[in-house]
C-alpha positions in Angstrom: -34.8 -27.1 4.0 -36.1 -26.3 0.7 -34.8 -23.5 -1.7 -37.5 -22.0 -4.0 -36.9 -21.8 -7.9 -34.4 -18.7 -8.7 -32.7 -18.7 -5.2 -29.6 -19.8 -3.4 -28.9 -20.1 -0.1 -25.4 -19.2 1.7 -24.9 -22.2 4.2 -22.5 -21.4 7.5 -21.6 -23.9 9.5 -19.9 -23.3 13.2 -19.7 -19.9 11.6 -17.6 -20.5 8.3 -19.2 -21.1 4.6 -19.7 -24.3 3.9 -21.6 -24.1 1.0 -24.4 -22.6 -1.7 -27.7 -24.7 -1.6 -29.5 -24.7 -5.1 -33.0 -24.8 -5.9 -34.6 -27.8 -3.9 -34.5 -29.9 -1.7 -31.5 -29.6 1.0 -30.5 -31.0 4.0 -28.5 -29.0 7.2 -27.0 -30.7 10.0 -29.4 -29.3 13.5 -27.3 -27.3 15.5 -24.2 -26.4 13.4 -25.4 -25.4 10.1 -28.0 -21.9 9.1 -28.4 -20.3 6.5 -26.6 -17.1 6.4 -28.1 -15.1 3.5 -31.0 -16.4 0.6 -30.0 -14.4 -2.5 -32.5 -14.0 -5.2 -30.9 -15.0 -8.5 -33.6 -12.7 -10.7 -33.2 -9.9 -12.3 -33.7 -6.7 -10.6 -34.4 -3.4 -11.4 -33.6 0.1 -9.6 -34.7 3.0 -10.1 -33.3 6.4 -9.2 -35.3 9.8 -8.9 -34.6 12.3 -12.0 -31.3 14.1 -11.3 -30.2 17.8 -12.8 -27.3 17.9 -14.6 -25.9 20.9 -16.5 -24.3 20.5 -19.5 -20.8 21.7 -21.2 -23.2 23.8 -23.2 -24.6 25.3 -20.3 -28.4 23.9 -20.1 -30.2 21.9 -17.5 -31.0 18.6 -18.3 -33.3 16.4 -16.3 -31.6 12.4 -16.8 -33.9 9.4 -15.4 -31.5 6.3 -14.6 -32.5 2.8 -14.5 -29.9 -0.1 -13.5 -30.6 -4.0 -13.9 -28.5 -6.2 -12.5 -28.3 -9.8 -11.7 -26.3 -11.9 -9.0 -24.7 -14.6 -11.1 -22.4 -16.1 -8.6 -24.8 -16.7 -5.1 -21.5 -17.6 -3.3 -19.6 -14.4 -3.7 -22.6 -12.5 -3.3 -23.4 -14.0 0.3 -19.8 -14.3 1.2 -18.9 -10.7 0.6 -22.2 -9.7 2.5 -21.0 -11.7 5.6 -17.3 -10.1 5.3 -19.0 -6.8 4.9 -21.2 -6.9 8.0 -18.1 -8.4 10.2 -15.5 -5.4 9.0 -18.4 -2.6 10.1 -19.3 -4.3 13.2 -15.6 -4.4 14.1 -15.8 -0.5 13.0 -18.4 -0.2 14.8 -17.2 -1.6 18.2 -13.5 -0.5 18.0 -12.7 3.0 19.8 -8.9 3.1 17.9 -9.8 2.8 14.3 -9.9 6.0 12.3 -13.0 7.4 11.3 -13.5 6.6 7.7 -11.1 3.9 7.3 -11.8 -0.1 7.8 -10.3 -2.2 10.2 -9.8 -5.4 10.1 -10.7 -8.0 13.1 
């Protein structure tokens, strides 16, 4: 398998992590290893629609927001995605847990 410049890949194997792949050239053992997630190491940009706020001296004021951000550790970033998806699917598929709160498989 080979990672393009300014990626990682999360690596599972039977399931688990087993590691981050770097830029490159890297090899996965048929059957028991996938790659779980490719996380783009650039920087990104969002961009959120004008919001109205009013302020303490009562006017309206319009505030465009802008967030860059960067994923700096690739293994946390994939991990937390996997744990993530897991804890809503159990959320998902379990009748007993309370609305709102997480469960834990």
């Amino acid at each position: 398998m080979v990672v393009p410049q300014a990626q990682a890949a999360v690596i599972e194997r039977l399931g688990r992590y087993r590691n981050t792949a770097a830029p490159g050239m890297n090899f996965l053992a048929p059957f028991f290893d996938r790659v779980r997630a490719r996380i783009d190491l650039r920087e990104q940009v969002v961009s959120f629609p004008p919001q109205p706020v009013i302020t303490q001296d009562n006017l309206t004021v319009s505030i465009d927001t802008v967030v860059y951000f960067q994923v700096t550790n690739p293994q946390a970033a994939g991990v937390r995605d996997l744990q993530l998806h897991r804890r809503c699917r159990a959320a998902h598929h379990d009748d007993t847990a309370e609305p709102g709160r997480w469960h834990e498989p």
